[in-house]
Wavefront OBJ file of the C-alpha trace (Angstrom):
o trace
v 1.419 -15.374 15.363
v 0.127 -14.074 12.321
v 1.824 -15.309 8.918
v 1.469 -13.666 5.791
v 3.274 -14.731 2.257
v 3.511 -11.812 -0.798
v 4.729 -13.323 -4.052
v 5.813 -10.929 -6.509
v 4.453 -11.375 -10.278
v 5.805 -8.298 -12.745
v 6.570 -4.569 -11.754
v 5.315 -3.503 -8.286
v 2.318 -6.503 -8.649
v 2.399 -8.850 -5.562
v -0.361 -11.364 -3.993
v -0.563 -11.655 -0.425
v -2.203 -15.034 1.131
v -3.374 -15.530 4.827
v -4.631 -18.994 5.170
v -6.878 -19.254 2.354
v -7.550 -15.390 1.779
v -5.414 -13.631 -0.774
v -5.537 -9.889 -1.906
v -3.826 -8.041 -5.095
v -0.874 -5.395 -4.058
v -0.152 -2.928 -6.636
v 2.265 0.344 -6.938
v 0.343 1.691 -9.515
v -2.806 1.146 -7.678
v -3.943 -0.409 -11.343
v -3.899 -4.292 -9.994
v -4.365 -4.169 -7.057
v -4.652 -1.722 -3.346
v -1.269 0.338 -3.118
v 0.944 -0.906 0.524
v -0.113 2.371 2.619
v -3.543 1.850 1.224
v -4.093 -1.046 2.639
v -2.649 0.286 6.064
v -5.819 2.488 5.777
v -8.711 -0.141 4.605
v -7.057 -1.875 7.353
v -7.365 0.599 9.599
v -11.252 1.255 8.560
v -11.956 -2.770 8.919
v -10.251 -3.038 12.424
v -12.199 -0.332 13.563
v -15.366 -1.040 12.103
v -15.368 -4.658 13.615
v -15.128 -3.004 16.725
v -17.822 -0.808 16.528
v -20.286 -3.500 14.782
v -19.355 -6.040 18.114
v -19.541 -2.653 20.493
v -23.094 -1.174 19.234
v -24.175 -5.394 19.191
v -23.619 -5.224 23.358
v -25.472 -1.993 23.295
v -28.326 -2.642 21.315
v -27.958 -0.015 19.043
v -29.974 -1.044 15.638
v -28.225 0.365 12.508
v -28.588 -0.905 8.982
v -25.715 0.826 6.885
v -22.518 1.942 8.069
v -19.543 3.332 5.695
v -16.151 4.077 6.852
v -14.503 6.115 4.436
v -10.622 7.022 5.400
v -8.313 9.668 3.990
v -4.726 10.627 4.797
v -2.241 13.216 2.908
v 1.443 12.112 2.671
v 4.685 13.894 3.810
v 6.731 14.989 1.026
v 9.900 14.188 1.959
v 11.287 10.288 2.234
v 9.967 8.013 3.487
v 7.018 9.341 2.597
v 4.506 8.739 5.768
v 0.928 9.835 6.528
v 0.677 12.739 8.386
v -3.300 13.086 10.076
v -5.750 10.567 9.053
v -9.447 11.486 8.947
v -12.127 8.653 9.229
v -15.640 9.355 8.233
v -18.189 7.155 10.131
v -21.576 7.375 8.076
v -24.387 5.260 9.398
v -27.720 4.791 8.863
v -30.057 4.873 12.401
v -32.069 7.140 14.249
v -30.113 10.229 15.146
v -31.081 9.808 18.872
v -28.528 6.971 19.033
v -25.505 9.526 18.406
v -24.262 9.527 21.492
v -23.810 5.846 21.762
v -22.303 5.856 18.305
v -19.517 8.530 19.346
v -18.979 6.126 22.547
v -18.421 3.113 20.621
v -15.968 4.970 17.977
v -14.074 6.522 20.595
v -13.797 2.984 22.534
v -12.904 1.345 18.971
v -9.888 3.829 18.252
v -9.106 4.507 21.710
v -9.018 1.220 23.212
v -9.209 -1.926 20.749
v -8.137 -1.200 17.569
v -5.064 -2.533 17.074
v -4.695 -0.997 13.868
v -5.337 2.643 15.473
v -3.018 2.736 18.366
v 0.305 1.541 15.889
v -1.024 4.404 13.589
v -1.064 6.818 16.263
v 1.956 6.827 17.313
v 3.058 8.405 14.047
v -0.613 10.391 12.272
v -3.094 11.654 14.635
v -6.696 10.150 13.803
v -9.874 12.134 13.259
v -13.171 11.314 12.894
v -16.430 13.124 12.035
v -20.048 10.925 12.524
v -22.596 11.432 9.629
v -25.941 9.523 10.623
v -28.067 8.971 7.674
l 1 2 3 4 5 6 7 8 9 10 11 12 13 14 15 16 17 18 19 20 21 22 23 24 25 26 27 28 29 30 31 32 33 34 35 36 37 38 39 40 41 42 43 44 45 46 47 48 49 50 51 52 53 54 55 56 57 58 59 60 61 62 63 64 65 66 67 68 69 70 71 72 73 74 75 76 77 78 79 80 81 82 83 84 85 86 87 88 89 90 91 92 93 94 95 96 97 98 99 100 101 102 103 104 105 106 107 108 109 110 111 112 113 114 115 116 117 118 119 120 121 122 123 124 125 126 127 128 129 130 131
């Protein structure tokens, strides 16, 4: 069971612990990661763990990869995201593409916890950008 605590300290500023870890929430997005912002830098960490551990098993060398995620909102209450798009960007020989695009699909299709409760409301997208 995973147990998080948020303490609020002045306007829409909260501090969220797990364990020893703790990370700024902020409505403004001046303190702090806004809630549904963190859903996506979630999202980009579950998935990127995945790939890192999946590419490990295949031998794939890389030495940079950046996951940049992006989502509109709905305009009407409660205001949800509607697609997401994820932008893989890696740095490796461009004859390893194939594995790459295995390992993302295995990530968002199969692990990522993070993807499949996201799904089920925003469709996901990716594009691959090897470097």
């Amino acid at each position: 069971m995973t147990i998080t605590k948020t303490v609020w300290h002045k306007d829409h500023e909260f501090t969220s612990s797990l364990d020893h870890n703790t990370i700024k929430i902020d409505g403004a997005r001046k303190n702090g990661f806004g809630p549904k912002a963190l859903l996506l830098a979630g999202l980009a960490g579950c998935s990127g763990i995945d790939i890192v551990d999946i590419l490990k098993k295949m031998r794939i060398k890389f030495s940079d990869l950046i996951i940049e995620v992006k989502a509109a909102q709905t305009e009407d209450l409660p205001k949800v995201y509607k697609d997401i798009y994820i932008t893989y960007t890696f740095k490796t020989d461009k004859g390893n593409e194939d594995k790459l695009r295995k390992a993302i699909d295995l990530s968002l299709e199969k692990y990522c916890g993070v993807s499949a409760m996201l799904q089920k409301n925003s469709p996901i997208h990716y594009t691959l950008e090897i470097i």
